[in-house]
Every structure is written in C-alpha cells, then in structure tokens.
N, C-alpha and C positions, 0 to 999 in steps of 0.2 A: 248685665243689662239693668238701666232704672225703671221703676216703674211710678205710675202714679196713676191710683185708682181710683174711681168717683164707683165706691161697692153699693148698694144697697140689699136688705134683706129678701129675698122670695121669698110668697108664701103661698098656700093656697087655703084662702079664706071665701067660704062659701058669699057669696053678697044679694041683696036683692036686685032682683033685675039684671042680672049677669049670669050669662051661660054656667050651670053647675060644674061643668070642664075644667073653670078657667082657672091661672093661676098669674101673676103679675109681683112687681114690682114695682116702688114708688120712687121715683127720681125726685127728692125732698132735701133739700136744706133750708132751713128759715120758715116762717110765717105762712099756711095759707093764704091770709089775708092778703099778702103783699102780691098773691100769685099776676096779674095783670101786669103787673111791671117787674118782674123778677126775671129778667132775662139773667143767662148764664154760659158765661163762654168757658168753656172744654179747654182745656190748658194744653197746648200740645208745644212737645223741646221742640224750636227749629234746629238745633244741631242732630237733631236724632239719636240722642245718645237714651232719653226717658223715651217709654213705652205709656199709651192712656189707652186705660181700659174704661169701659163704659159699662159695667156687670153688676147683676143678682146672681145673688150668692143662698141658697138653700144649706146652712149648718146642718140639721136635723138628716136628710138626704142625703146629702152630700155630694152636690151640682150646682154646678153656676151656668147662667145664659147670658151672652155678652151681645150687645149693640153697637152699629158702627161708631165710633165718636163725632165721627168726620159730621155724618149725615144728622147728628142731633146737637150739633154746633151753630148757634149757641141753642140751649136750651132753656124750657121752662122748668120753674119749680113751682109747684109739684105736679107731675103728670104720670100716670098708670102704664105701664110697658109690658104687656099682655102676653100669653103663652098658654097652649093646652097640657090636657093630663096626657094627650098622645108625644107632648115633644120630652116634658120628662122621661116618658117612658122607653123613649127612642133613646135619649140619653143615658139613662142608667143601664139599658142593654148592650149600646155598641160602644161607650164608655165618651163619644165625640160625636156630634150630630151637626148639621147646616139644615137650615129651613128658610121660605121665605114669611115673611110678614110685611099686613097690609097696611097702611099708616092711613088714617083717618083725616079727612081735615087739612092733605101736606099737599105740595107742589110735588114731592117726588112720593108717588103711593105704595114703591116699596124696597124694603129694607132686607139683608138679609140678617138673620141670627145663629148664632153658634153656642151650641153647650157644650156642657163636658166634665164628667167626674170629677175632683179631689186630685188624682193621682195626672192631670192631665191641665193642671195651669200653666204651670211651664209652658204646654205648648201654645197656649191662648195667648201668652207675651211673644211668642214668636211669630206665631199667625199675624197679632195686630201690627205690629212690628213689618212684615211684611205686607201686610194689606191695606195702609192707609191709605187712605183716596181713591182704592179701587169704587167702581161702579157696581151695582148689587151684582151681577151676572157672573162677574170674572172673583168678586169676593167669596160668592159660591163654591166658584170652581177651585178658588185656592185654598177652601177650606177640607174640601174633600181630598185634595192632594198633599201629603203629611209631609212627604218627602221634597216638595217646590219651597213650603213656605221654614221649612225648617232649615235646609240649605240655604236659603235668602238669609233668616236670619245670623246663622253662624258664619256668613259674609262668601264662602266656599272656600278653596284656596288659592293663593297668590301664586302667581308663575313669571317671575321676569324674564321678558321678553329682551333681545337683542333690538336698539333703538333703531334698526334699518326695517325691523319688521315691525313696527307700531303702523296703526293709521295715524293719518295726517293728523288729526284731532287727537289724539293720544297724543304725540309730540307736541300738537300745540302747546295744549293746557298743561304741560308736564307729569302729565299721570298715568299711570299703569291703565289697562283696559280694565283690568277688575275694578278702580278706583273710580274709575269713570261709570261702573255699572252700579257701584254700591252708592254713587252718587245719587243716581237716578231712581235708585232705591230709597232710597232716605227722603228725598222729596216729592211730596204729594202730589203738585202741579204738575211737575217734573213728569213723574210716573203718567200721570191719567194723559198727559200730551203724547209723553211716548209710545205708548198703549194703544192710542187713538191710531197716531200713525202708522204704526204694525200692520193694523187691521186695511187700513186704505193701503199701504204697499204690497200689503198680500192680495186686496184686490186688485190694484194696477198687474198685478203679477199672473192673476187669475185672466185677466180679461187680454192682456198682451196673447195669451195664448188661444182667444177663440178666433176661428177662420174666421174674416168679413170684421174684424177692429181691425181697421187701418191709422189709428192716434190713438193713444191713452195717454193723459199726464196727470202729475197730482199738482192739486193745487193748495195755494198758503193765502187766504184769504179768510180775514177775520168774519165770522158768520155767515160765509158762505159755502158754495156746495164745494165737496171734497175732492171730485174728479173728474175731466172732463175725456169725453171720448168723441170719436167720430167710427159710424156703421158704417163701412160700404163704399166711401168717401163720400159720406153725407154729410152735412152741417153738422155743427158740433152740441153735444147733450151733456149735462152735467149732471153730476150722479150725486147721493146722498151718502153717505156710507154710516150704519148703525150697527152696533151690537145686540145679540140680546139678552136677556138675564138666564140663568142660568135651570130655572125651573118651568117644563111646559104647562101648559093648560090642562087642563082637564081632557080635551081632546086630541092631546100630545102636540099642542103645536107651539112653536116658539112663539116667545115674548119680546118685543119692545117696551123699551120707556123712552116713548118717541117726541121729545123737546129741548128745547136748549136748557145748558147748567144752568141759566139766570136770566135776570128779565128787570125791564125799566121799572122803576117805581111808578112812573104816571100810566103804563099800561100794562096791566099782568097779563094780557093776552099774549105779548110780544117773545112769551116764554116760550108760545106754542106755534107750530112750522104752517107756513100755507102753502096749497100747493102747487102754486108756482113758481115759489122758492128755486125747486130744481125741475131735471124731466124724469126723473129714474132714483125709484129709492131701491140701495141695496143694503140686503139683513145679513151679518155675519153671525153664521151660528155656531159660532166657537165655543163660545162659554156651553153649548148644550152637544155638541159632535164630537168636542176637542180634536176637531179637522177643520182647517181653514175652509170653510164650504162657505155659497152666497145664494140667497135666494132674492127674485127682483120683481119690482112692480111697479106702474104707473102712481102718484101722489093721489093723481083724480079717483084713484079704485078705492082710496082709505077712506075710512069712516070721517065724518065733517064733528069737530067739537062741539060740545053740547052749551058749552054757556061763551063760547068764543065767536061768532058770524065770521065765518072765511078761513077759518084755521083748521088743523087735521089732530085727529083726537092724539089723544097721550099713550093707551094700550091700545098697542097695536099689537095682532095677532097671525103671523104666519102660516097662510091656510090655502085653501085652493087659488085665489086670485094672483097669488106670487108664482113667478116661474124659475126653475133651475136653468135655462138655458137663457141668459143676456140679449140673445138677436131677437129672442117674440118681442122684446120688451120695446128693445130700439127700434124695432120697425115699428110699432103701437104707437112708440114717442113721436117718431116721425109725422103718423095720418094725424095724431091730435094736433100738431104744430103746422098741419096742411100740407105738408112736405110731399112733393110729388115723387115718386121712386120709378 
C-alpha cells in the first residue's frame, strides 16, 4: 500500500486563553502571512492505489491523531486541530480510540478523529483506506470495527464464480462481484451513494412490512425526497431518509447532521432543508444500534434555523418527538395536508 502523508507535530503547549486540557496540532506549510489566500487541496490517487493521511504525530508519546482528509479538503494553512488530555489518555490506554469533534466556523460542524499508538499505523492506512468519504457516523463506526475495515483493506478473498451464476451486472461490466465491490470501495462518490442507498432500501424493506403501507417506492431524483409511500391507500407522502453520526448526546439521544453535501454560491441557505421539502423525515440509527432501526417525525416538529428564515436547523436531535412506529406519523402527515381519513 502507498501512502502519502500531510504529518504535522502534536504538542501540548500550555497557551494563553486556551483551555489548560488542550493539546493541537498545526496544519502549516508556508508563510502565516499568506494564511487568507493559502487554500490547499489534499492530494488523493484516484486509482486508489495511495492512501492520504491527515495526522499529528506526538514522537515524545508516542501517538498520532488522524483527521478526515476528505472533510478538510481543500484546506487552510495554518489552522489549529484541537484535542484534549482525556483523548490522549484514551489513546495510550486502549492503544486506538474514535472521538467526535466540533468544527468551529464549518458548514459541516462535525468531524470524527481516530488515535492510536506507534504499534497501530498500519492500521490507520487501512482504516483510511477504507473510510474515505464516509460521513462522520458510519467513519465512527468503522473505526471501532478492526475487523470491517481491515478485511476492506486486504480486499478479502477472490472466489470465481461459474458465469451462469454472476448478476447481470457482473457479466455486463466483465467483473467478478468482488471486483465490482472493491470498486465501489475505492471510490468516494461511488461509496457515499452506495451507502445512501443501503439505508433507503432498508427502509423501503422496513416499511413494506408495516400493516396499513399499501405503496412504497424509492425514488432517484436529484435533491429530492428519497421515498415515497402511500398509508391506507391515502395520497402519496415522501419521506426524507438520514443517517445519524455515530455518538449520542448527552442525553443519549441520536444525532443528525441534517442538510445537504453542498449549496449554491449565491445562497448558502440552500445548503439547509425546509420543511416542506418532504412530509416525513426518517432517522436511521445504524451508525449508533448497528441494527437497521428508523425513528420518524413530521419536518414541522424540527427546530426552525437560526440565521436561515424558512429552513430546519442542522442538529438535529432524536428525542421524544420522533416515533418508532411509521403510522402515528403518516396519519399526522395526513391532518397537516388536510387529508380527510
């Protein structure tokens, strides 16, 4: 495996007006001065053959803490990438840690981080290697799983198949089904669409099976909602489908990071969902159950954006307002839409 690493030192240097705790690392090549225009794009192989780490590296310790490349693409020089004395400490005990972190200032406000002793780089070129373009939740979860992302990278093993038993798509393309999986491994876009859709077919799969869905289908429409259903044989509701990050709240409740990858240049609002977008937002809590489970709820229940007029905030937080059972919801969606039943 290639690698290509953008290292910088960790330290922990007491500073003024910074938490005594903290410890960071400086993302620096070149000139302070130039810092306002010193954009930096993150150099990733598209053949996937090079692996790009994004890591402080502590000599003296002996632990490094790696960031997503993906999510700090392109980057400034020089900016401070923050850490406490409890996630060292976490580190030098379990020898591999995953944490979340808050990004100040970003469109996406969080990130996840992974440490890990000296004797345990190796696996950090196989984690990232595996993990590029995951979304914070599922890079969590892949962090904590040794055994997902180490098999991913060692590619698994090849089994040739008899060409009457290929799917149709395997004989198209001419390629074993491994080949077709390690494809979709290798590419970022690739992966997070694939991913995406996992999560909606497991929903359609989910809801096919509640008494009173008489439709479900998924749909392929560019920024829009992901599926659509009919309750009871009532007009049709389209559903939202999200993931959520992989660490709860304080009050154990799942997370969203609830807006689109991107957003126009003339309106940064457009990044963020309104809610009449869809009639039904559903929360997969996979990255936190590791069970296909879904929690649901009306748009109109979410919190409204604080600097956006008409939009629904970013964290969102899975709490009492969400229901486990899909029919309170559809029939709610129904009274709001006037729907006589």
């Amino acid at each position: 495996m290639g690698v290509v690493a953008y290292a910088f030192t960790a330290t922990r240097t007491v500073t003024a007006k910074r938490p005594p705790d903290e410890r960071s690392f400086q993302l620096k090549y070149g000139s302070k001065e130039s810092y306002e225009v010193n954009s930096h794009e993150l150099w990733q192989d598209p053949s996937g053959l090079f692996t790009t780490l994004l890591v402080g590296i502590d000599p003296v310790e002996g632990f490094f803490v790696a960031a997503d490349p993906e999510m700090h693409n392109p980057t400034k020089f020089f900016i401070r990438l923050e850490f406490k004395d409890e996630h060292a400490d976490q580190i030098r005990r379990e020898g591999w840690y995953a944490w979340e972190r808050s990004r100040r200032n970003s469109v996406r406000p969080i990130e996840t981080l992974v440490g890990g002793v000296r004797s345990r780089m190796l696996d950090l070129v196989r984690f990232e290697r595996a993990a590029r373009g995951l979304p914070p939740g599922d890079r969590q979860l892949l962090a904590e799983r040794r055994e997902l992302f180490v098999a991913a990278a060692l590619g698994g093993a090849t089994i040739e198949l008899p060409p009457e038993t290929l799917h149709s798509l395997a004989s198209e393309f001419e390629l074993a089904p491994a080949a077709i999986l390690d494809l979709i491994a290798g590419a970022r876009r690739l992966k997070m669409a694939v991913r995406g859709w996992v999560a909606e077919l497991k929903l359609q799969q989910v809801l096919d099976a509640v008494p009173g869905v008489t439709w479900c289908e998924r749909l392929d429409e560019e920024g829009g909602p992901d599926l659509r259903v009919r309750w009871k044989d009532g007009p049709p509701l389209t559903v939202e489908c999200k993931n959520v990050l992989r660490k709860t709240n304080r009050a154990g409740q799942a997370r969203i990071d609830f807006q689109r990858t991107r957003a126009s240049k003339e309106d940064p609002c457009s990044r963020y969902y309104a809610p009449t977008d869809f009639d039904v937002v559903a929360g997969c809590i996979h990255a936190v159950t590791e069970r296909w489970e879904f929690r649901y709820v009306l748009p109109s229940l979410l919190e409204g954006h604080a600097r956006c007029p008409g939009k629904l905030a970013s964290n969102v937080a899975i709490g009492s307002l969400w229901a486990t059972e899909p029919g309170i919801v559809f029939e709610s969606a129904y009274a709001a839409l006037g729907v006589v039943r």
